[in-house]
N, C-alpha and C positions, 0 to 999 in steps of 0.2 A: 397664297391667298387664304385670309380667314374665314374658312367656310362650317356651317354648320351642315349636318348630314343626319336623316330621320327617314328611318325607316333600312334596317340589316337581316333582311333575307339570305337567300341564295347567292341575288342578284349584290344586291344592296353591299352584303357585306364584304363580296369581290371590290366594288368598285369604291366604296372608300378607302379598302387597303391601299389599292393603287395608287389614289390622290395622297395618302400618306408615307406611300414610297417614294413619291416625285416630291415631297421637301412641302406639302401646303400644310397649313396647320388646320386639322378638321376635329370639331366638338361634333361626339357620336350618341345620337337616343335614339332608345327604342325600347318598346312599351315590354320587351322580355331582355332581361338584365344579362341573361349568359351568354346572349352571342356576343358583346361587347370586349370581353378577355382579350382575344384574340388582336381585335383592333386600339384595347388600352397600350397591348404592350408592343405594337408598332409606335405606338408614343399620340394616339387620338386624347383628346379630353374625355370625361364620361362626362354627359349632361342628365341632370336629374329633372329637365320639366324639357317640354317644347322650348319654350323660352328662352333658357339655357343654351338653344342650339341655333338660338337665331339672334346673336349678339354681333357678328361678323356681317361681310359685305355682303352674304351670299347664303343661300341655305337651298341644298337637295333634300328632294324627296322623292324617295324611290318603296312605294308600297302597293299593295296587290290590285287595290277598286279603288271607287268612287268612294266610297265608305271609307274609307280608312286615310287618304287623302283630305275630304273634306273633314272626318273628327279633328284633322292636326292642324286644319288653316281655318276653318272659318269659325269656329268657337271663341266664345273671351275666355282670352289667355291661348289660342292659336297664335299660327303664323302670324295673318293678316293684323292682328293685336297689335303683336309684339315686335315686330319685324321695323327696325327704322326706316326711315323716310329717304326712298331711294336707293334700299336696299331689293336686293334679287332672291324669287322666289324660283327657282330654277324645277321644274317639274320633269320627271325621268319616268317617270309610271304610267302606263298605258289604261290612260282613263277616258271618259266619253268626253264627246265635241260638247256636249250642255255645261259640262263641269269646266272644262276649261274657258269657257267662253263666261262664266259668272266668276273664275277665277281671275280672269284679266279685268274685269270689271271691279272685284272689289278691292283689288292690287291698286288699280288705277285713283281708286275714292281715298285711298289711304298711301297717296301719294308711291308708293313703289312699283316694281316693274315684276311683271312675269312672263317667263321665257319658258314652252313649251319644249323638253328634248327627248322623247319617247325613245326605247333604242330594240334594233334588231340583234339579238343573238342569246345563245343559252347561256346556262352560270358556265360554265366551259370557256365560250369566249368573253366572259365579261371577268373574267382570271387571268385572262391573256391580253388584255386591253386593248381586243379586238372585236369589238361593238361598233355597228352603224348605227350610227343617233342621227336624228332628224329633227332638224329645230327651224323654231320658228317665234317671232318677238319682235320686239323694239331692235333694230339696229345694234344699236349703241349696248343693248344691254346682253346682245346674245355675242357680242365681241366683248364683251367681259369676263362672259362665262369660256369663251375659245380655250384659256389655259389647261381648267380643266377637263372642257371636252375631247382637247390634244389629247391629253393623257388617260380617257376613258375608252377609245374608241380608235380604231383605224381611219376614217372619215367621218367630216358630220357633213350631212346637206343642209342646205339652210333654204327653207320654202315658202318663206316671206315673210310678214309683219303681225298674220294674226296669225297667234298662238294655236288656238285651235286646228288651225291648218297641218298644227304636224301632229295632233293628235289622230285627225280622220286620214290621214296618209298612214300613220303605224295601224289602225285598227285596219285599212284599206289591204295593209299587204300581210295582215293576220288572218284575214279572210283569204289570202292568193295560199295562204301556207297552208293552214286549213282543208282549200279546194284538193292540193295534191295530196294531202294525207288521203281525204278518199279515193282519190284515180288511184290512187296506189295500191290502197288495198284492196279495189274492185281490182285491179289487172293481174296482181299478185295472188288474191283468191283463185281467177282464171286458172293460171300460170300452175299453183300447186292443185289445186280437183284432177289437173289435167296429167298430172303426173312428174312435171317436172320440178327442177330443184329451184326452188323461191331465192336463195340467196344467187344463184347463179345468172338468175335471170336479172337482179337489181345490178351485181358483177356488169354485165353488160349493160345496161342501160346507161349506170353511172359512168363507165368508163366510152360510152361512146354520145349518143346522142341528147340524152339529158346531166351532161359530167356537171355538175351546179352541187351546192351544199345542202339544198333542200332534200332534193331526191336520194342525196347519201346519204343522210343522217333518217331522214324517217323512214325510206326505203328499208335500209338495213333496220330499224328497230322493227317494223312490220313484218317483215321476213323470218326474224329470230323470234317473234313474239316476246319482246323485250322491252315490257313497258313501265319495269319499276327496278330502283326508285326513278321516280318522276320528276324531269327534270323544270317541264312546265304543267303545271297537275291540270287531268280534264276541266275541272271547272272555270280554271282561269281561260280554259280558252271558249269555253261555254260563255265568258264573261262576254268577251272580246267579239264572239258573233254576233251574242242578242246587241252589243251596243253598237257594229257597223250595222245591222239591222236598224235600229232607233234613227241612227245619221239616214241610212237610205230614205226611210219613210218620210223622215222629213223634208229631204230635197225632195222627194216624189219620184226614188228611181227604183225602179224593180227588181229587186235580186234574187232569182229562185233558184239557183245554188246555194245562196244565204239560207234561205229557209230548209234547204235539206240538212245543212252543216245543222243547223237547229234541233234537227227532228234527230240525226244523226248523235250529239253531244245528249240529249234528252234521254235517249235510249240506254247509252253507258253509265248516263248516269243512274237512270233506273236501275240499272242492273249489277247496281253498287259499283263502279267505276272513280268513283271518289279520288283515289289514291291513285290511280295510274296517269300515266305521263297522256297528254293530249292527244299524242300519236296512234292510243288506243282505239281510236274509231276505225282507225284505218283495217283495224280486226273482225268490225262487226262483217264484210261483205262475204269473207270466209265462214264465220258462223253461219249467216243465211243460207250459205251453200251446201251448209251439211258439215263442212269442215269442224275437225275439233283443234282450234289456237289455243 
């Protein structure tokens, strides 16, 4: 499939690799020119404008915010522009329910389609083309994208016809990841004040009544105080609360775990937290206790 691709992170630049190992032909931009090497000489095109990367059927976009998404689609000479008629704006970034819902709206005015596919997992498993992506669109247009989401992901869910839907379900379950980071570090601050061994206690946990990927992976980084480099940096996930917060207020439903994850993500960032991985918060319940992480 002729896809263009915008936007080569972490994330990003995993997952066009992989569309370029399964045989698609993919035009690669992005606004910092050196991560691009790597993906020229899997055999990507380089594209030198937005525009350039949206001459094909189909074009991802996989970047950090709302900002950075909206600078590449709704400006003249964006996506929405330049993007032909009937052509797929395939969105992979975990941005707010407002944005995508004025996304399918201006997709729709300028006759093409967009296909919301937000995805669960770190650069780790988006290397291993084992990402859960969650989509949501036009029928017709999110069976367009299947090839490539075959080859991105382990499973995609597919959770109906408005786009948006699969945005507030990823930020939904960034909020659940979120929640355990703190239990975790609240129980694991207990766990070491008290004397014992922090890794041995997540040891058991993960191997018996919480064995899942969440609690192994952040368990262990909380335990080891192993927060850099950072595989999803504090802020972004500062991003991703205040905006399931935004969706909550709107529907009118109360979240006051949301609002601690808030008060929570505020703090590390205060405390220059910038740079460490998300999982960092899960440190502050041992600092209040005296602990030094």
């Amino acid at each position: 499939m002729k896809t263009g691709f915008i936007g080569l992170g972490r994330m990003g630049s995993a997952m066009a690799a992989n569309l370029l190992k399964a045989g698609h032909e993919v035009t690669v931009f992005n606004r910092s020119p050196g991560k691009l090497r790597p993906l020229l000489e899997l055999g990507a095109h380089q594209a030198s404008s937005v525009a350039d990367a949206c001459r094909g059927e189909l074009v991802v976009t996989m970047l950090a915010d709302d900002t950075a998404v909206a600078d590449v689609a709704l400006p003249n000479g964006g996506i929405v522009s330049v993007l032909p008629r009937g052509a797929i704006h395939l969105s992979m970034s975990t941005i707010s329910v407002a944005l995508s819902k004025q996304l399918t709206q201006t997709h729709a005015q300028a006759a093409q389609q967009f296909v919301a596919a937000p995805v669960f997992g770190r650069p780790d498993a988006a290397a291993a083309a084992k990402l859960y992506i969650v989509a949501a669109g036009n029928p017709t247009a999110v069976n367009t994208c299947k090839p490539l989401l075959d080859v991105l992901g382990q499973k995609t869910f597919s959770i109906g016809t408005d786009p948006a839907a699969a945005n507030l379900v990823k930020l939904t379950g960034n909020f659940l990841l979120a929640s355990v980071i703190e239990a975790l570090g609240e129980a694991i601050a207990l766990i070491g004040k008290a004397g014992i061994d922090r890794q041995v206690f997540v040891d058991l946990l993960t191997s018996s009544i919480f064995n899942v990927p969440a609690y192994k992976t952040y368990g262990g980084l909380i335990a080891a105080s192993r927060f850099e480099p950072a595989l999803f940096a504090a802020p972004l996930g500062f991003k991703d609360i205040k905006l399931v917060l935004a969706a909550a207020e709107s529907l009118r439903v109360p979240m006051p775990l949301g609002s601690l994850l808030h008060d929570r993500f505020t703090r590390l960032l205060a405390e220059g937290g910038e740079r460490l991985d998300w999982a960092a918060i899960g440190s502050l319940a041992a600092r209040d206790a005296g602990e030094r992480v």
